[in-house]
C-alpha positions in Angstrom: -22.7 -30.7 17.0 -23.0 -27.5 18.2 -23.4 -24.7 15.8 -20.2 -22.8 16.9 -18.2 -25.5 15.1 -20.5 -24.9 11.9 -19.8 -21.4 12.0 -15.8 -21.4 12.0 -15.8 -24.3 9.9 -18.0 -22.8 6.9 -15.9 -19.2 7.6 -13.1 -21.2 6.7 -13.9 -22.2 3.1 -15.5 -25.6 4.3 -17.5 -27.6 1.3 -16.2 -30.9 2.0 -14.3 -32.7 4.7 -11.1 -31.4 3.8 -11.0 -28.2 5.4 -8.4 -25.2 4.6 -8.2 -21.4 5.5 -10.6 -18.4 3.2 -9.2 -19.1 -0.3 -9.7 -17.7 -3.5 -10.6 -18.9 -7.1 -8.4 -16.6 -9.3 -6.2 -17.3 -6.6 -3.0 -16.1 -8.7 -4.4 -12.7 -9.6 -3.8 -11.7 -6.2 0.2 -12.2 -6.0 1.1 -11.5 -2.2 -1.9 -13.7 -1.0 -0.6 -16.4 -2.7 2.9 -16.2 -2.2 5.4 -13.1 -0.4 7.7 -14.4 -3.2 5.9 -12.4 -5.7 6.5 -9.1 -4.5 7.5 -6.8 -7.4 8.1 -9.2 -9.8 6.1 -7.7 -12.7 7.1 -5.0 -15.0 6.5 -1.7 -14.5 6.4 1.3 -11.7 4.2 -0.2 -9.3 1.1 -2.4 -8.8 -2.3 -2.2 -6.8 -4.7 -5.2 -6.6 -8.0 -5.1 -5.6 -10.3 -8.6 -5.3 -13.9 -9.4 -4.0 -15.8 -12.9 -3.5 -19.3 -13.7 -2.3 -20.2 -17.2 -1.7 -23.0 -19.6 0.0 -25.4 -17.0 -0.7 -27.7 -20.0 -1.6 -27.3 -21.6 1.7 -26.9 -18.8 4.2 -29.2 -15.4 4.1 -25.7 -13.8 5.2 -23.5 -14.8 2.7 -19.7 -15.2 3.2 -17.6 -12.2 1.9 -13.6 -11.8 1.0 -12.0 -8.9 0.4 -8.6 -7.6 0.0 -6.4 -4.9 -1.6 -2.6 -5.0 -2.0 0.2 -2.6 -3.3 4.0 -3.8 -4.3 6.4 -1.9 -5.8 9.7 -3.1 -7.4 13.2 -0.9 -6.3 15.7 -3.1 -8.4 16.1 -6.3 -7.4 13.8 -5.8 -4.5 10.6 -5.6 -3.7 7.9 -4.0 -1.0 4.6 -4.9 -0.7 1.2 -4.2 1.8 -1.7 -5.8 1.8 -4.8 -5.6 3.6 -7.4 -8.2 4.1 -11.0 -8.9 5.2 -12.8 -11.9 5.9 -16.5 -11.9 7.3 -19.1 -15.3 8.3 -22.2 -16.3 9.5 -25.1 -15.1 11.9 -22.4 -14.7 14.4 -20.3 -12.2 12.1 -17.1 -14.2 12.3 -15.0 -11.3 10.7 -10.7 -12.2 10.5 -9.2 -8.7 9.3 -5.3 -8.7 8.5 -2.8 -6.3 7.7 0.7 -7.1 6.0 3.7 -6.1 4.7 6.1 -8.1 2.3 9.9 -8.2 1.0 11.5 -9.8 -1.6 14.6 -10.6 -3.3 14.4 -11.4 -7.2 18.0 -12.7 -8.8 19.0 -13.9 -12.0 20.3 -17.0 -12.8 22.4 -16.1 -16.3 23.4 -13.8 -17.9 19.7 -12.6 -20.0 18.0 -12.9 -17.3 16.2 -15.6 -18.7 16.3 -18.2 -15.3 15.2 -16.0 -12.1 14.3 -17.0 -8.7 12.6 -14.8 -5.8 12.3 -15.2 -2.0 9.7 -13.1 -0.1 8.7 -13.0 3.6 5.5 -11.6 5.2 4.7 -10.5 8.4 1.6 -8.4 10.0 -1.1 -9.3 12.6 -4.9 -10.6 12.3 -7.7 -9.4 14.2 -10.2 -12.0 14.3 -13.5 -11.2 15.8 -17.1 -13.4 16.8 -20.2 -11.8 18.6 -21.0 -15.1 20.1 -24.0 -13.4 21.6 -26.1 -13.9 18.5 -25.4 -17.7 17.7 -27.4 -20.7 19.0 -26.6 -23.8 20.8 -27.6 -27.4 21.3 -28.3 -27.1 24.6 -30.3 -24.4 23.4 -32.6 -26.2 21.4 -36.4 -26.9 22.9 -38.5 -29.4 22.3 -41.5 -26.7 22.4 -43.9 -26.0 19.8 -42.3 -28.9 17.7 -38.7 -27.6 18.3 -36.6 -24.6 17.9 -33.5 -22.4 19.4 -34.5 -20.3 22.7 -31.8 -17.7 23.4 -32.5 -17.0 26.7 -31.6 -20.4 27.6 -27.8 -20.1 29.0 -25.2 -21.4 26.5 -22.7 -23.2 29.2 -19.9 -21.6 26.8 -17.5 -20.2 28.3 -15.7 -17.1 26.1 -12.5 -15.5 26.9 -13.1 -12.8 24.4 -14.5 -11.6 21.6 -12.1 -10.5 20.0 -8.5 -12.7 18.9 -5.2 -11.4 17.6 -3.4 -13.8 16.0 0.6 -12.4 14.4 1.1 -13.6 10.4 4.8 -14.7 9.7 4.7 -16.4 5.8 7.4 -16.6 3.4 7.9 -17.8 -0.3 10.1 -19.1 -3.3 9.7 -18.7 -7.2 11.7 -19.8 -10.0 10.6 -18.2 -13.3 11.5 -18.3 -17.1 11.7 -15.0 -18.4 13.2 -15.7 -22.2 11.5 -13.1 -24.3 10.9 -14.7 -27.5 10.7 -18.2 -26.3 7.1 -20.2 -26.8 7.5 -21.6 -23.0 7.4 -19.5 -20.0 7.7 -21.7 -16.8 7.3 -21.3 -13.1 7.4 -22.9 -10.0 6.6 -21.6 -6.5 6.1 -22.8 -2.6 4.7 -20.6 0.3 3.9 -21.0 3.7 1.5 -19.4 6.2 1.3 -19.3 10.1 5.4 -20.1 10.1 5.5 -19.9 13.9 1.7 -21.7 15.0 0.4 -19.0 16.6 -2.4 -19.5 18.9 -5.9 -18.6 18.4 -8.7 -19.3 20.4 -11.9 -17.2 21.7 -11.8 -19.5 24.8 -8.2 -18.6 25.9 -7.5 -21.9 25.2 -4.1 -22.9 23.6 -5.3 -23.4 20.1 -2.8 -23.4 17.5 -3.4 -22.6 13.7 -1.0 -24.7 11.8 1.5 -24.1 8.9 -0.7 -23.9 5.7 1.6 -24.8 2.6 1.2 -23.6 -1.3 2.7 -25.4 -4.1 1.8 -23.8 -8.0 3.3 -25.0 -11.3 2.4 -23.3 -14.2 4.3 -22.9 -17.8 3.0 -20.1 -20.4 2.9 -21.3 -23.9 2.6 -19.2 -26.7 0.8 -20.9 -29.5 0.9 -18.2 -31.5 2.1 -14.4 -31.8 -1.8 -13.7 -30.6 -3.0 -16.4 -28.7 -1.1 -18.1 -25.7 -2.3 -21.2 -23.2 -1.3 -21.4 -19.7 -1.9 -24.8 -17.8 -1.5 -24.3 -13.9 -1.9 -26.3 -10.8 -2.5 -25.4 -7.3 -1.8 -27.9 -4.2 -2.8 -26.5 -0.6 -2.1 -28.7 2.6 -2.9 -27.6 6.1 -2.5 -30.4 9.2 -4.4 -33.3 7.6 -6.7 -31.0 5.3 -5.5 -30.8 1.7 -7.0 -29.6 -1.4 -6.4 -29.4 -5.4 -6.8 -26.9 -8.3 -6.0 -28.0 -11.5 -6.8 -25.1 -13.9 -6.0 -23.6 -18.0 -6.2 -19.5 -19.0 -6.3 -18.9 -22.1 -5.6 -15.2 -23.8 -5.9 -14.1 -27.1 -4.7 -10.8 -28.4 -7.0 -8.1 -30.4 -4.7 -5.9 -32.2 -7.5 -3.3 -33.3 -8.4 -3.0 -29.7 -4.7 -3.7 -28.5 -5.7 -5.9 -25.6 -6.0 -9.4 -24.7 -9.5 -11.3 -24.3 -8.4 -13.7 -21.2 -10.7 -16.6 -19.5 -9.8 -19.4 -18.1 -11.2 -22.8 -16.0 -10.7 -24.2 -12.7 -11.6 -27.7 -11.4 -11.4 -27.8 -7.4 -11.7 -31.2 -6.6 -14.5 -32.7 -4.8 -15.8 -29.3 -4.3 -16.3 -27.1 -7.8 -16.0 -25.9 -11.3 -14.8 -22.5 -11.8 -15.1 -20.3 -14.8 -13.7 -17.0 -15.4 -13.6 -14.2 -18.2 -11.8 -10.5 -18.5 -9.6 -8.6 -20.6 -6.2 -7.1 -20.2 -5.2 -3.9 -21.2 -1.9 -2.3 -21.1 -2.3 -1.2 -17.8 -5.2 -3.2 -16.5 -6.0 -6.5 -16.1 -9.8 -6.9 -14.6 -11.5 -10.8 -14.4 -14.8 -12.2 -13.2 -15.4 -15.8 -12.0 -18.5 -17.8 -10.8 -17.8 -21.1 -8.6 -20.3 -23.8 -9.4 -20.7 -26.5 -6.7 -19.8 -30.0 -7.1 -19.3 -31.1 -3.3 -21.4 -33.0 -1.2 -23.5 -29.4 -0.7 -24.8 -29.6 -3.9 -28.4 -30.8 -3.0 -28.8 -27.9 -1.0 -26.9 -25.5 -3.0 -27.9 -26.9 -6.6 -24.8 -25.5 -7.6 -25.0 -22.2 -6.9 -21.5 -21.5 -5.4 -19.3 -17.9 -5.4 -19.1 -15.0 -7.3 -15.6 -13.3 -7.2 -14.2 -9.9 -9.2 -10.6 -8.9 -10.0 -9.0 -6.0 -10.6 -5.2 -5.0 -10.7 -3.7 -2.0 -12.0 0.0 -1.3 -13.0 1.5 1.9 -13.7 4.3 2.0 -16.2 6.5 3.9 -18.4 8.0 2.9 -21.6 10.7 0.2 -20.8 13.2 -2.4 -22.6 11.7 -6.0 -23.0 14.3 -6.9 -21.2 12.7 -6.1 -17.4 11.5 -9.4 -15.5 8.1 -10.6 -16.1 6.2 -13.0 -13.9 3.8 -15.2 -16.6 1.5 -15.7 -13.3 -1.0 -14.2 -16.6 
């Protein structure tokens, strides 16, 4: 197999057979990557995001890093969002960098304000990049010396470029529940990626990415005045790829320190356990997670999976209670 495939596979997220695009653990802290519906829906002035994840460090002396930083602000019902992206692989430095803006539309369904739904769309461009120059083939490989990669072999690949610019065109849907005083704080939410198929190839081939769909389910329930559960489910399907998240936060307030201890867990299956801790402030929310490995990898990972650091900020003034809230935390 040659080691090309390896390369874009693993830059994808692959653990398992089922394959998808770079994903995240705390995949819901970061609100436009997960669904241009969720453009300014939070309360307050105006939001920036910031999230980081290193993974296969324990299988790769270049580990696999994701990066990405958003801003959205809310103008009434509307909202406007940007977020830039970074995603970098392998010996070959597989590097996919995208820029993006988002607009949505947030309504009420009655009278409080208590039944909501928001539609979002998201468009920008990727550059995706490969510097095909450093990575090995099998036609390569020399039975010298008991065996090994010569690089002054040729290749017999044939690249078209280096360098790939693929457009982004997503969009989004979310109902929320947004009842003040009520114990249960539902929502519901579908996105999709790569609307139009757009071709991507290094070869100049006509390679296209497929859609990539989102479904997450979620309800907030406050057990008490301080502490509050939030079951939450996460389906992803891309061509015949598909994966599942099946998680539970947890947040419990400390009136002394007036903040709320958050953590959570995340089963992905057939591929890890995810655990996370953080606090969130009045302004600040900030979360740390560690991926353990379940998959098939696991003999050569023992375990070791992805570390991955959150941080969003909101800027806000005093305000009624009565101003949408999405209970994504």
């Amino acid at each position: 197999m040659r080691k090309i495939i390896l390369l874009i596979a693993l830059s994808l997220g692959v653990s398992t057979s089922q394959a998808q695009d770079a994903h995240l653990s705390m995949y819901d802290a970061a609100p436009l990557f997960l669904n241009p519906a969720m453009t300014g829906v939070f309360k307050g002035d105006w939001r920036v995001h910031g999230q980081y994840r290193t993974q296969w460090k324990a299988v790769n002396f270049k580990p696999y890093t994701t990066g990405l930083i958003s801003f959205d602000i809310p103008v009434k019902k509307w909202g406007f969002g940007l977020q830039v992206s970074n995603f970098r692989a392998g010996v070959g430095n597989y590097n996919a960098l995208q820029g993006s803006l988002s607009i949505a539309y947030t309504t009420s369904l009655d009278k409080r304000k208590r039944h909501n739904m928001s539609f979002g769309i998201q468009g920008g461009v990727t550059q995706k990049t490969l510097e095909y120059q450093l990575l090995t083939f099998n036609n390569q490989y020399t039975t010298v010396d008991g065996g090994s990669f010569d690089q002054s072999m040729a290749t017999n690949e044939t690249f078209n470029s280096q360098t790939a610019w693929v457009p982004v065109t997503n969009a989004g849907f979310m109902y929320f529940f947004a009842g003040q005083h009520s114990r249960l704080h539902p929502f519901v939410g579908i996105s999709a990626f790569n609307l139009i198929e757009p071709k991507e190839s290094f070869y100049g081939v006509d390679n296209r990415l497929p859609i990539r769909y989102y479904g997450h389910v979620g309800t907030r329930i406050n057990i008490t005045e301080r502490f509050y559960l939030l079951p939450k489910f996460l389906y992803m399907q891309q061509d015949k790829a598909s994966e599942q998240s099946y998680a539970i936060d947890l947040g419990y307030y400390l009136k002394d320190a007036d903040m709320y201890l958050v953590g959570g867990v995340v089963y992905r299956a057939k591929d890890a356990g995810i655990v996370s801790i953080g606090a969130k402030m009045e302004n600040i929310v900030a979360k740390i997670s560690y991926d353990i490995n379940l998959s098939t990898l696991t003999s050569a990972s023992t375990g070791r999976g992805g570390f991955e650091i959150s941080l969003t900020y909101i800027k806000r003034k005093k305000k009624p209670d009565t101003e949408k809230i999405c209970p994504r935390l």
